[in-house]
N, C-alpha and C positions, 0 to 999 in steps of 0.2 A: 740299018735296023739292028738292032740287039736282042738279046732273048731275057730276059729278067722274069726270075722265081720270088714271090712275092710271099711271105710266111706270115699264116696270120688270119684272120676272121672281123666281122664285124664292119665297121663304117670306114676304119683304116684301112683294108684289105682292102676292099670297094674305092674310094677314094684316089690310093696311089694305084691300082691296075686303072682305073678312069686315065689319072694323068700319063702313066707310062705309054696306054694306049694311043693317046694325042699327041703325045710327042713323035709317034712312029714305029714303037716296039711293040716288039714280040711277050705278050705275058702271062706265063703259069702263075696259077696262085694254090697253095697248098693252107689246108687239107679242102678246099673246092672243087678242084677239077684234076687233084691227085690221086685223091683217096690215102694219101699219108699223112697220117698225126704229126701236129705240133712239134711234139715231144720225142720224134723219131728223128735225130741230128744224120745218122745214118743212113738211114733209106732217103730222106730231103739230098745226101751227098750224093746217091748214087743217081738221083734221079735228075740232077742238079752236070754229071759228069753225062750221062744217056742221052740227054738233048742240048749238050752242047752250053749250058745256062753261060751267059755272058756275066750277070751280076747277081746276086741274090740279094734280099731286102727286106729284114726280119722287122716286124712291126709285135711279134706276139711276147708275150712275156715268159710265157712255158717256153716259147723255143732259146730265148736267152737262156733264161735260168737252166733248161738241159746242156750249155755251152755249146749250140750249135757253132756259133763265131768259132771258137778255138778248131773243131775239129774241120770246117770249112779250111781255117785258114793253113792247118796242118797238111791238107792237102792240094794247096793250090790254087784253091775257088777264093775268087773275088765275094768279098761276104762283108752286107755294110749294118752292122751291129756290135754292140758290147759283148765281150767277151761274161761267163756268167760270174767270174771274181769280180771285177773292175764295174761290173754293174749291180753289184749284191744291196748297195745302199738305195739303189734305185728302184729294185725289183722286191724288195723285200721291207716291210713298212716299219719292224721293229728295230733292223738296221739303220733305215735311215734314220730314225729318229733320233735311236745313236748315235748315228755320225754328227747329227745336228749339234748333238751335246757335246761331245768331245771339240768341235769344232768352233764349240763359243757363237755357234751363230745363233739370233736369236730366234725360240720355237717355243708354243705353248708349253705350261708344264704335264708332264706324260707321267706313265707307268705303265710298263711292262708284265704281264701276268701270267701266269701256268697254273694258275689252282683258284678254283672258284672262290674259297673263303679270302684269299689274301687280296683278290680284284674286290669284294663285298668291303672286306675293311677300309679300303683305299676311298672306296666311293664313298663313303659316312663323312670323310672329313673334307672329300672335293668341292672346290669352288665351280657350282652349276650356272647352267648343262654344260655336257660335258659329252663331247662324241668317242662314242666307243666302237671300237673297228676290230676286225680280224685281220692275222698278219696273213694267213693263206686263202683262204674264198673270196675277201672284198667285202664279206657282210660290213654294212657300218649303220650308225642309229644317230642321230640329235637326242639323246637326253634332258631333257628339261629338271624334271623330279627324277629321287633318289628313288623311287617306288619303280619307276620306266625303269631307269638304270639296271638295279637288282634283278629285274625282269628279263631283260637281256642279256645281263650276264649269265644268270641261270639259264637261260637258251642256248647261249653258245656254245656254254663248257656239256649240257645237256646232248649236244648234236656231234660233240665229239670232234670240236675246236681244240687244238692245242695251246695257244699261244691267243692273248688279243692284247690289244693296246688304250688304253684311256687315257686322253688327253683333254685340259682345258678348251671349251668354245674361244673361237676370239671373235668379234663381233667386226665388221668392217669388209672391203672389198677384196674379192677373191679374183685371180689372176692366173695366171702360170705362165712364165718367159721363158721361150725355146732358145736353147743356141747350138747349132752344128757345130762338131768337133771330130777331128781324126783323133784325138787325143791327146794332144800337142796346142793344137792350134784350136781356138774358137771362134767363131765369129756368130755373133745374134740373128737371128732370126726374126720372132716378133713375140712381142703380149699379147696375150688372148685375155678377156674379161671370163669368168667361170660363174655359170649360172648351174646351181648343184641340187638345188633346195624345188620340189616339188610344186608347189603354189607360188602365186604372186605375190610380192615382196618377202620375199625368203622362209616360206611357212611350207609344211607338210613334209611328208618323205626326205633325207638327205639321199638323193641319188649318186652316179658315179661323175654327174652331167647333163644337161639337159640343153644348154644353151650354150653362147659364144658371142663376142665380138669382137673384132681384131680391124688395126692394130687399135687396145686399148688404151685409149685418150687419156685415162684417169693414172698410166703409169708416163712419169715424167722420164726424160733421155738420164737425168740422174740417177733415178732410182737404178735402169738398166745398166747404168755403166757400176752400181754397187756391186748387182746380182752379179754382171758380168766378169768383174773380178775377184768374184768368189767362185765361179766358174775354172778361174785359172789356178783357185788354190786348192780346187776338189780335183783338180786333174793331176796336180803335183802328187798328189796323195793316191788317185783311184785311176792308177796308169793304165794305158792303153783302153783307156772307154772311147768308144768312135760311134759316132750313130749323132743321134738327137737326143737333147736332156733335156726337160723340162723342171724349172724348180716351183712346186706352188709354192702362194705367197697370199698373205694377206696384208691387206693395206687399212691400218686402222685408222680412226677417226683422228689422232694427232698426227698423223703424216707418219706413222715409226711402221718397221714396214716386220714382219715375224716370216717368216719359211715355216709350212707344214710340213712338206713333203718335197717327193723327188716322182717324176715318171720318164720312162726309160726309151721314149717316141711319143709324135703326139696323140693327144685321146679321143677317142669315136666323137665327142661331142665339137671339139672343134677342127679336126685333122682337116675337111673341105676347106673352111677357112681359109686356114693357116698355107694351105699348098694354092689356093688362089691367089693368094699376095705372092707368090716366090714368082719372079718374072725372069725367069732363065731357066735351062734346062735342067730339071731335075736330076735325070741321067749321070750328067755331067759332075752334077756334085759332090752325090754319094759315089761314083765312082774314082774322083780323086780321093774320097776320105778311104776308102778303100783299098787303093794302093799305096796311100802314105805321101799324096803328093799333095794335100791341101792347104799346105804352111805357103806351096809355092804359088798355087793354082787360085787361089781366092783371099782377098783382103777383104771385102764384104761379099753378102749378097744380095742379091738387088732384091728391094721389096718394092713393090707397084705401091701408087698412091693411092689405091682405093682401098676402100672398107669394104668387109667379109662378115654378116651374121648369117648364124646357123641356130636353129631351133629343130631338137627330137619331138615328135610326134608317138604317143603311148594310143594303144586301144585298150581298154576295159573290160572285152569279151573276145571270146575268137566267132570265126566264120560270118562275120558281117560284111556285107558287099559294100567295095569301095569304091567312088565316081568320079571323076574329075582328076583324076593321076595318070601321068602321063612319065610309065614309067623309062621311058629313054632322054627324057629331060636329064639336062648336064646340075639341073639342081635339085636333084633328087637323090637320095640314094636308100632303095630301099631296104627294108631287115629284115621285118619278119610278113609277108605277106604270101600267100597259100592260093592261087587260082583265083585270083584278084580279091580275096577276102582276108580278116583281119587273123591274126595270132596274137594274142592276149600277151601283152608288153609293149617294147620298141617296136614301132611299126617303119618309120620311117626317118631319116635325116634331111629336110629341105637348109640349103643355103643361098644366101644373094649377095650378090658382090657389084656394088655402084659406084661410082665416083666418092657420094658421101655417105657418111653413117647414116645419116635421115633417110636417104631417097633407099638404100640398102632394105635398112627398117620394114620400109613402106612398100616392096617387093615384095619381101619375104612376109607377111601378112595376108598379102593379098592372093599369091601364092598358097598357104594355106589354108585362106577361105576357100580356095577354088576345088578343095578336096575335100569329099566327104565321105566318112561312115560313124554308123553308130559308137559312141561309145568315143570319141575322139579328144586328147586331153594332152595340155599344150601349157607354156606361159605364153602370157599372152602381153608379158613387161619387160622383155628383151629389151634393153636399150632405152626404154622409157623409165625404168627405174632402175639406175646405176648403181648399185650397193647390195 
């Protein structure tokens, strides 16, 4: 048994202490059962050195970008994350976007902005909609009309945004391919399908995620082996990144495939997924990416032949009693729920994992039929409409 310090919140946090658990470890998770912030690379070392932490395993993005990695590794602690230089492209949205540019890979067309009037004149002459994001909170919007647009930009820079970004929509399927790396070495992981968009067939809210399915059918072993070699030429350039990269991707209606983005570990929405397909010891992994032994210790890694969908569950209103949830189910993971009643947002993460996509589908459905409270709001086109 091992001790592993798990850094981090959310469905991810939840998720890998579930699996660390079943494999047989020992697990803290911080700031849950610490009481130490994210962003406290310091006090995670001392409390990391106190009980002995055999590995640590940052999932949060504040604690990269504090550079926890560097000062773990300065002293000794096995620590399985990007360093916060080597990960700047991935944790930081107006970087990556840059990197995308400079790198000739292909990515919507963007702008970058710091001053409300100069984001206003850019949007006059953009080709709509057009998603507008912040590079620090995650605020982001689907724009349709230039009236929305102007609307949120004046919100943003109003609320005391520094920085946001505006890029061209693309229209087509959305995706993100993992691949574990010491930094050196790569080897893939899986496609996840990204359901982002609020309502059924890609309508309402752009959220951060909502949905999943893996591995995605609709990405060919071709496409994979492109990403993946672009993979080995972001690493030439953005040394010593070790952990999980995810590159989102859109796949558009002629087959040509654009990169949005980068994320620095997998996302609350599909992380159950993605770690129910890994059929080997998790443990084992990130602890050779860790010590630097993963060039020698893994050629692949083994991914199960089953299919993983995952669908977030929102409430509407808080304090409405819930029935039917069963929350020690290994396909559940709850978020925000209060004395068995609702808190107004993410309530919940159900995932199912079957043989095939269909019978998956058809679990996880029926699965969240069996739960109720007022207020309960879901898609309900996971996997039945693919795009």
């Amino acid at each position: 048994m091992k001790k592993i310090l798990i850094v981090g919140s959310g469905a991810k946090a939840y998720a890998l202490a579930k699996r660390f658990t079943n494999e047989g470890h020992e697990v803290f998770c911080a700031p849950q059962n610490t009481d130490i912030r994210e962003d406290k690379p310091e006090e995670l070392l001392k409390f990391a050195l106190e009980n002995s932490v055999n590995l640590t395993v940052v999932c949060s993005r504040t604690a990269i970008k504090s550079d926890i990695a560097t000062i773990f590794r300065e002293n000794e602690q096995l620590i399985f994350a990007p360093g916060a230089n080597s990960a700047n492209f991935a944790i930081n949205k107006g970087a990556g976007k840059k990197f995308l540019y400079r790198q000739q890979i292909p990515t919507p067309k963007f702008g970058i902005f710091e001053k409300q009037p100069l984001a206003a004149d850019y949007i006059k002459t953009a080709c709509l909609p057009v998603i507008i994001r912040t590079e620090e909170s995650g605020s982001q919007m689907m724009c349709p009309t230039l009236a929305i647009a102007n609307t949120f930009i004046d919100d943003l820079f109003f609320r005391g945004e520094k920085k946001i970004i505006i890029e061209d929509y693309t229209y087509g399927h959305e995706f993100t391919f993992y691949v574990l790396t010491d930094g050196f070495h790569a080897v893939p992981l899986v496609s996840a399908a990204s359901y982002k968009f609020m309502s059924e067939g890609g309508g309402g809210l752009l959220t951060q995620g909502i949905g999943t399915f893996a591995p995605d059918y609709k990405v060919s072993f071709e496409t994979e082996n492109i990403l993946l070699n672009r993979v080995f030429d972001i690493l030439e350039i953005q040394t010593n990144y070790s952990g999980i990269l995810g590159i989102e991707c859109t796949l558009k209606e002629d087959e040509s495939l654009t990169v949005t983005g980068f994320t620095p570990f997998l996302q609350d929405h599909d992380c159950q997924a993605v770690l129910n397909l890994i059929d080997e010891s998790l443990y084992s992994l990130f602890e050779s990416c860790a010590v630097g032994s993963f060039a020698d210790d893994c050629e692949r890694v083994n991914i199960s032949d089953n299919s993983s969908v995952s669908c977030m569950l929102f409430a509407s209103s808080d304090a409405k009693e819930i029935t039917g949830l069963d929350e020690e189910s290994e396909d559940i993971i709850p978020l925000n729920i209060k004395d068995g009643k609702t808190v107004k947002g993410k309530t919940m993460l159900v995932t199912k994992t079957a043989a095939t996509l269909s019978r998956a589908c058809k679990n996880l459905y029926e699965e969240i039929d069996s739960i109720n409270y007022e207020g309960k709001k879901f898609r309900k086109d996971i996997c039945k409409i693919i795009g």
